[in-house]
C-alpha positions as CSV (number, residue, x, y, z in Angstrom):
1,X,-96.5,-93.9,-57.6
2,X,-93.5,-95.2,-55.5
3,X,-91.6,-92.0,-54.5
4,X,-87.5,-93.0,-55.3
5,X,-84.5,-93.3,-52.8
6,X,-82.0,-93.1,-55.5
7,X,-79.5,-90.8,-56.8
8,X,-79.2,-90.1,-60.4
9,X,-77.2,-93.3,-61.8
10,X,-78.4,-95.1,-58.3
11,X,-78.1,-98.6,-58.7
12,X,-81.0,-100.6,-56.8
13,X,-79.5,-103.9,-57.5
14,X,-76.0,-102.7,-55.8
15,X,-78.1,-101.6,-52.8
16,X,-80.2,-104.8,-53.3
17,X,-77.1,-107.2,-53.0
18,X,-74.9,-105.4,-50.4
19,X,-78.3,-105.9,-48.2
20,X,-78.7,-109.4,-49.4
21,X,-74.9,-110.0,-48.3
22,X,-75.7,-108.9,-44.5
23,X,-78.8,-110.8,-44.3
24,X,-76.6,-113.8,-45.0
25,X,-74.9,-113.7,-41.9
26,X,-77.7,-114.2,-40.0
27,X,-77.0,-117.9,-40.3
28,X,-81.0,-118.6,-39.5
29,X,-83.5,-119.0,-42.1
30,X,-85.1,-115.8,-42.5
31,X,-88.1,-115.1,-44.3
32,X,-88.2,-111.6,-46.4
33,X,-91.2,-110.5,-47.8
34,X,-93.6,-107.5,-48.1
35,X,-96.7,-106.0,-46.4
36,X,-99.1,-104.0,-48.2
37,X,-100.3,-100.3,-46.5
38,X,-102.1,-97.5,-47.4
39,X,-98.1,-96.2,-47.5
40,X,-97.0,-98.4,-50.2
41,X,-95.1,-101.9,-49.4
42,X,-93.0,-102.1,-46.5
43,X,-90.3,-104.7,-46.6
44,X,-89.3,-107.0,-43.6
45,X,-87.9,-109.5,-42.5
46,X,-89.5,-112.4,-40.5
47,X,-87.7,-114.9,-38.1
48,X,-88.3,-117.2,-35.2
49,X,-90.7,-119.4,-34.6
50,X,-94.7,-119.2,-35.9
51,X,-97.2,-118.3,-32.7
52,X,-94.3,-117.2,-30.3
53,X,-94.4,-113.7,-29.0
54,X,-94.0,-111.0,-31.4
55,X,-91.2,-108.4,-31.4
56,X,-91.0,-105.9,-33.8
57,X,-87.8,-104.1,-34.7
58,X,-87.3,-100.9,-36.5
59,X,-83.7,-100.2,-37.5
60,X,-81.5,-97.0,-37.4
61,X,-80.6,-94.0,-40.0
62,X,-79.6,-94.9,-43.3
63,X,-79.3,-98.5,-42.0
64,X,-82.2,-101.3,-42.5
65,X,-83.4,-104.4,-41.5
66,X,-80.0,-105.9,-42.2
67,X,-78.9,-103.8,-39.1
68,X,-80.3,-106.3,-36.9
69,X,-77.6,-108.6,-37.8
70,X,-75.6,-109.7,-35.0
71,X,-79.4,-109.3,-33.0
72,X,-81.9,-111.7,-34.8
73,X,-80.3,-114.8,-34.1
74,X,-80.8,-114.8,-30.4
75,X,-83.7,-112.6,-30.4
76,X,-85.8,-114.7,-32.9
77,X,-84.7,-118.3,-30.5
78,X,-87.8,-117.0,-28.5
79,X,-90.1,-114.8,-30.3
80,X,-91.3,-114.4,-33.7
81,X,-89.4,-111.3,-34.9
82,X,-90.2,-108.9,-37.3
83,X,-87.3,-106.5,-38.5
84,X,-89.1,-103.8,-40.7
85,X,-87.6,-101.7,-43.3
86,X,-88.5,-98.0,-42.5
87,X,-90.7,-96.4,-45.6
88,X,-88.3,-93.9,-47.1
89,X,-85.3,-94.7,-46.2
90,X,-82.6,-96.5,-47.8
91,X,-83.9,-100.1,-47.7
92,X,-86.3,-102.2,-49.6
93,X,-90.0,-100.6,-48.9
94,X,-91.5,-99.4,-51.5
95,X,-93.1,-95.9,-50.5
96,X,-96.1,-94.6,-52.3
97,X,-96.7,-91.8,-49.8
98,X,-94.0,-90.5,-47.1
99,X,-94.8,-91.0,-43.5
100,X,-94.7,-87.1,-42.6
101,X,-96.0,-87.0,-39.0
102,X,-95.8,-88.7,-35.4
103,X,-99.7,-89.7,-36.4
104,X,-98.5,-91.3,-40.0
105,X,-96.5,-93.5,-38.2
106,X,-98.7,-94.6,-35.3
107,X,-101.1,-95.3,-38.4
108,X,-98.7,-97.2,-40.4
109,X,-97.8,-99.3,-37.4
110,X,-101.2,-99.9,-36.9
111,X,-101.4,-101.4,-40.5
112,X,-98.9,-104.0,-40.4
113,X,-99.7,-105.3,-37.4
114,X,-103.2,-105.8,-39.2
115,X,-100.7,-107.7,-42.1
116,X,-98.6,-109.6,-39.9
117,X,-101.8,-110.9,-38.0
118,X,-101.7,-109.7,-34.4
119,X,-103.0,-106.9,-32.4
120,X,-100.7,-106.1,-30.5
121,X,-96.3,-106.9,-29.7
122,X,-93.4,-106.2,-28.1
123,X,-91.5,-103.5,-30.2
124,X,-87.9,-102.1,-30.0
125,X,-85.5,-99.4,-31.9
126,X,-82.3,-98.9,-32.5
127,X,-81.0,-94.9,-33.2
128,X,-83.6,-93.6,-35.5
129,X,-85.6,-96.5,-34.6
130,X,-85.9,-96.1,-31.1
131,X,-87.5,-92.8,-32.0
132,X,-89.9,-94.3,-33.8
133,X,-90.9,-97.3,-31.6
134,X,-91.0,-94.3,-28.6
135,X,-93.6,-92.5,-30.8
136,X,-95.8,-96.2,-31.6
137,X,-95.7,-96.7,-28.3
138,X,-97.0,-93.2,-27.2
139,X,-99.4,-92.9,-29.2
140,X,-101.0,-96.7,-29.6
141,X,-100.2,-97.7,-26.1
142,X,-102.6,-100.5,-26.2
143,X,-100.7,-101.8,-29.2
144,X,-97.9,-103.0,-27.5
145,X,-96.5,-104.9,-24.7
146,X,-92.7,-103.7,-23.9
147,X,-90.8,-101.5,-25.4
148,X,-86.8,-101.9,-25.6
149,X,-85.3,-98.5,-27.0
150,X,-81.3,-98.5,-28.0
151,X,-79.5,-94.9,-28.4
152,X,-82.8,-93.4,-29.2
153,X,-82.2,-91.1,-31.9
154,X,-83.2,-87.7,-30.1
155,X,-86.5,-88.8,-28.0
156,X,-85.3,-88.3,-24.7
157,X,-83.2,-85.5,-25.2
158,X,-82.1,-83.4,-28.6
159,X,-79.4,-84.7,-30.6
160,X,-76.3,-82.5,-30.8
161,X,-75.8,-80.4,-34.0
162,X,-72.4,-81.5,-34.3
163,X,-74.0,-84.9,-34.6
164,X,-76.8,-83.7,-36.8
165,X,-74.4,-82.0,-39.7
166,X,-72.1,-85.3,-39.9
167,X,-75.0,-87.1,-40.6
168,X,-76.2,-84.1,-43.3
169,X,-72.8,-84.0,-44.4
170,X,-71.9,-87.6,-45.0
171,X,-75.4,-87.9,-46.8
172,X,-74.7,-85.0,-49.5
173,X,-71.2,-85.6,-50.2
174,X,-70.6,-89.5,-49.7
175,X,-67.1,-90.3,-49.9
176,X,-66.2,-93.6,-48.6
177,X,-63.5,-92.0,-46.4
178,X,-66.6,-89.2,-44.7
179,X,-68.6,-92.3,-44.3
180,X,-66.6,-94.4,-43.1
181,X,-65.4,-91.4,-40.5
182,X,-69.0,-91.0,-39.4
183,X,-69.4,-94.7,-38.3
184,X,-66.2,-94.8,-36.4
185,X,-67.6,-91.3,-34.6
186,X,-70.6,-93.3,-34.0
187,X,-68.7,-96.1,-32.2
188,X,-66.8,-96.3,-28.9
189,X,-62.9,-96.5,-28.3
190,X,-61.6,-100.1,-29.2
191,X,-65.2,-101.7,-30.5
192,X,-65.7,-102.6,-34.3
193,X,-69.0,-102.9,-36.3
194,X,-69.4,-106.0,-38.7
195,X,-67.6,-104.5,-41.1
196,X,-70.1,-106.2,-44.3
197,X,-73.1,-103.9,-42.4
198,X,-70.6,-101.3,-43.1
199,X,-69.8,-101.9,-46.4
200,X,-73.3,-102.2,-47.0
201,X,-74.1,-98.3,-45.6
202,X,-71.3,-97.2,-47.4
203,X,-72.8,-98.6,-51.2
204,X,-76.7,-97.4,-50.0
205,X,-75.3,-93.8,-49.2
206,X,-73.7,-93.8,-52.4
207,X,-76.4,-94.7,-54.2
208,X,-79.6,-93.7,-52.7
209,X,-80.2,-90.7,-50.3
210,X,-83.2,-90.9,-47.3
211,X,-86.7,-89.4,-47.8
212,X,-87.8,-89.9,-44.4
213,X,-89.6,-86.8,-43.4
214,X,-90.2,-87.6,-39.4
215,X,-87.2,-85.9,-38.2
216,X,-86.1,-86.9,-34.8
217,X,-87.0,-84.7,-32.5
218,X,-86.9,-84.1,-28.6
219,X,-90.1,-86.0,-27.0
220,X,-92.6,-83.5,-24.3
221,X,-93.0,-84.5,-20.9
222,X,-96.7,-85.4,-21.7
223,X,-95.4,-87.8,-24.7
224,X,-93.1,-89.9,-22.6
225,X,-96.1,-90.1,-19.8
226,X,-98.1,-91.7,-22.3
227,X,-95.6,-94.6,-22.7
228,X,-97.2,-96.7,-20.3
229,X,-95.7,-100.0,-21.3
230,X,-92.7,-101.8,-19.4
231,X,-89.5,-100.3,-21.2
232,X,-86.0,-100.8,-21.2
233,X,-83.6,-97.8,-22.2
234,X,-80.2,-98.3,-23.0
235,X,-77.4,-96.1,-24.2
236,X,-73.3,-96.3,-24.7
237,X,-71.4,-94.0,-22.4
238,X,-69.7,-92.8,-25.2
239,X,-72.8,-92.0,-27.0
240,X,-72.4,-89.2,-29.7
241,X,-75.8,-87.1,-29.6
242,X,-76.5,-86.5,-26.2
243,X,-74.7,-87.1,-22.4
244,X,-76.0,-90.8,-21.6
245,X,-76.5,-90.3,-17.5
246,X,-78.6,-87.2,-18.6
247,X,-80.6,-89.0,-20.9
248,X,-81.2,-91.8,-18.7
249,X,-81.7,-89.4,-15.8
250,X,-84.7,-87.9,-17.9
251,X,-86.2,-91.0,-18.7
252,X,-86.4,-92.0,-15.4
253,X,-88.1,-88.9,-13.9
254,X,-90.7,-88.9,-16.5
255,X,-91.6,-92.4,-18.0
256,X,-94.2,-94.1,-16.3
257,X,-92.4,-97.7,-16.0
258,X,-89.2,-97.6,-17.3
259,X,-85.5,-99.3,-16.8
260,X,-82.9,-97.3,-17.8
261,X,-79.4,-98.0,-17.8
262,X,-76.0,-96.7,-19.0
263,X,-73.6,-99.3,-21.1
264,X,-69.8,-99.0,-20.1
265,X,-67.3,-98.6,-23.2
266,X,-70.0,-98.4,-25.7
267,X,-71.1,-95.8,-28.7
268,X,-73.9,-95.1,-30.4
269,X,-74.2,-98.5,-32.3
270,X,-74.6,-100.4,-29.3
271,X,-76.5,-103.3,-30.5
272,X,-73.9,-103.9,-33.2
273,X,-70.8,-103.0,-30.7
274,X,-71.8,-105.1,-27.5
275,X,-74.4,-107.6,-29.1
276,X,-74.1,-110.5,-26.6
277,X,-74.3,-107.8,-23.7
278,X,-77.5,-106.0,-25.1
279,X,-79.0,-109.2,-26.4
280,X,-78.9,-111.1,-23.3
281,X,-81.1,-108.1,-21.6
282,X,-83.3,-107.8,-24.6
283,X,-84.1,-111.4,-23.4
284,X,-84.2,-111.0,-19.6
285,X,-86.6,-107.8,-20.2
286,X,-89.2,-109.2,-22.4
287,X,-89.0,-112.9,-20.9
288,X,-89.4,-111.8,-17.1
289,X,-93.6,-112.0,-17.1
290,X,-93.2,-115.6,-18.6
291,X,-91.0,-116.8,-16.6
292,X,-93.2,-115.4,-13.3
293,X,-95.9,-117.4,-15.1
294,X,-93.8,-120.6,-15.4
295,X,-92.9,-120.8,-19.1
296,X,-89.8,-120.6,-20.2
């Protein structure tokens, strides 16, 4: 039985369209379909071109794959991208059973790499997704190749309650004007957000509430050892959970292989915020081993 994202008197098609309106600014053909897991049906988006390098994207809080809009252009020039809708929030999976633990997830992962066709990828999060992709690659180390992680929500250090009861707050009493307030919290001095990606959180939160059950949460030493893949960490000096240079300080002491950097004049949605900037080391991380080799 799918478990429901909606309110009473949700609308799925209004969530379904304002997500269909993003996606349409990709401006590259994108293919959407659905994976089948012992979780339900995951929904993601596929882009790029067949046999390239994978990279697998797992999107932020109360966002979706849509949030990868001003990303998957240039990402997907180079690898085959898959930007997957998180089971449980407020996208279009299809959850039959909630993912409820740091093991669910390495085990879901597991599973659509098993759909997609490929044993093993690149993977990267933004926000709640970092998290996520920081637990995948903890735990299934062998799974994947590099690891990019944007504003990790939580993971290297805890997020701030302040943080924490905007986010509670915006998602039991959604007024345009609270949610609209959070999102500018979220994003640094002078920068803007595409503002249809915005419309678009502002409809899901209205009409749907998150059942994700994998809280972020602050990552053990032992944990972050286990990342043994190449990984790139960045975060907004004006990030909202946590102080960036202590993040990125922590990171450095503890991950095994790790480049960690802090973005001047950015926020918390710093993918969406300095997209050229954080695409363009996306693709110098991830394309330095071919390049040593002589491709690309």
């Amino acid at each position: 039985m799918m478990v429901s994202i909606y309110r009473k008197g949700g609308s799925p098609q209004r969530l379904a369209e304002a997500y269909d309106r993003t996606v349409g600014l990709m401006r590259i053909p994108v293919e959407t379909r659905y994976a089948a897991t012992s979780y339900g049906r995951t929904h993601y988006l596929a882009a790029g071109p067949e046999g390239a390098p994978a990279l697998v994207l797992f999107h932020g809080f109360c966002f979706s794959s849509s949030g990868w809009v001003e990303n998957i252009r240039e990402l997907s020039s180079a690898y085959r991208v898959y930007a997957v809708d998180l089971p449980g929030d407020i996208n279009k999976s299809e959850p039959e059973r909630l993912i409820r633990s740091k093991k669910d997830c390495a085990e879901w992962f597991e599973e659509l790499l098993q759909v997609f066709g490929i044993r093993h990828a690149h993977i990267g999060g933004h926000s709640y997704g970092g998290f996520v992709a920081m637990i995948v690659a903890s735990l299934r180390p062998s799974l994947v190749d590099k690891l990019v992680i944007l504003s990790p929500g939580a993971g290297v250090l805890p997020q701030s309650r302040r943080f924490f009861f905007r986010c509670v707050l915006a998602g039991f009493l959604p007024s345009e004007r609270r949610i609209h307030a959070l999102l500018d919290d979220m994003t640094g001095e002078g920068n803007t957000i595409n503002p249809m990606l915005r419309r678009q959180v502002v409809v899901a939160l209205q009409n749907a509430l998150p059942q994700v059950k994998l809280l972020p949460s602050r990552m053990s030493d032992d944990e972050l050892k286990r990342i043994t893949a190449p990984a790139l960490l960045l975060i907004g000096d004006q990030e909202v959970q946590y102080d960036a240079e202590r993040a990125v300080s922590r990171a450095r002491a503890v991950m095994p292989d790790v480049r960690a950097h802090v973005i001047r004049d950015a926020g918390h949605g710093l993918p969406l915020e300095k997209p050229g900037e954080v695409n363009g080391l996306i693709l110098d991380f991830l394309g330095e081993e071919r390049l040593m080799n002589g491709v690309g």
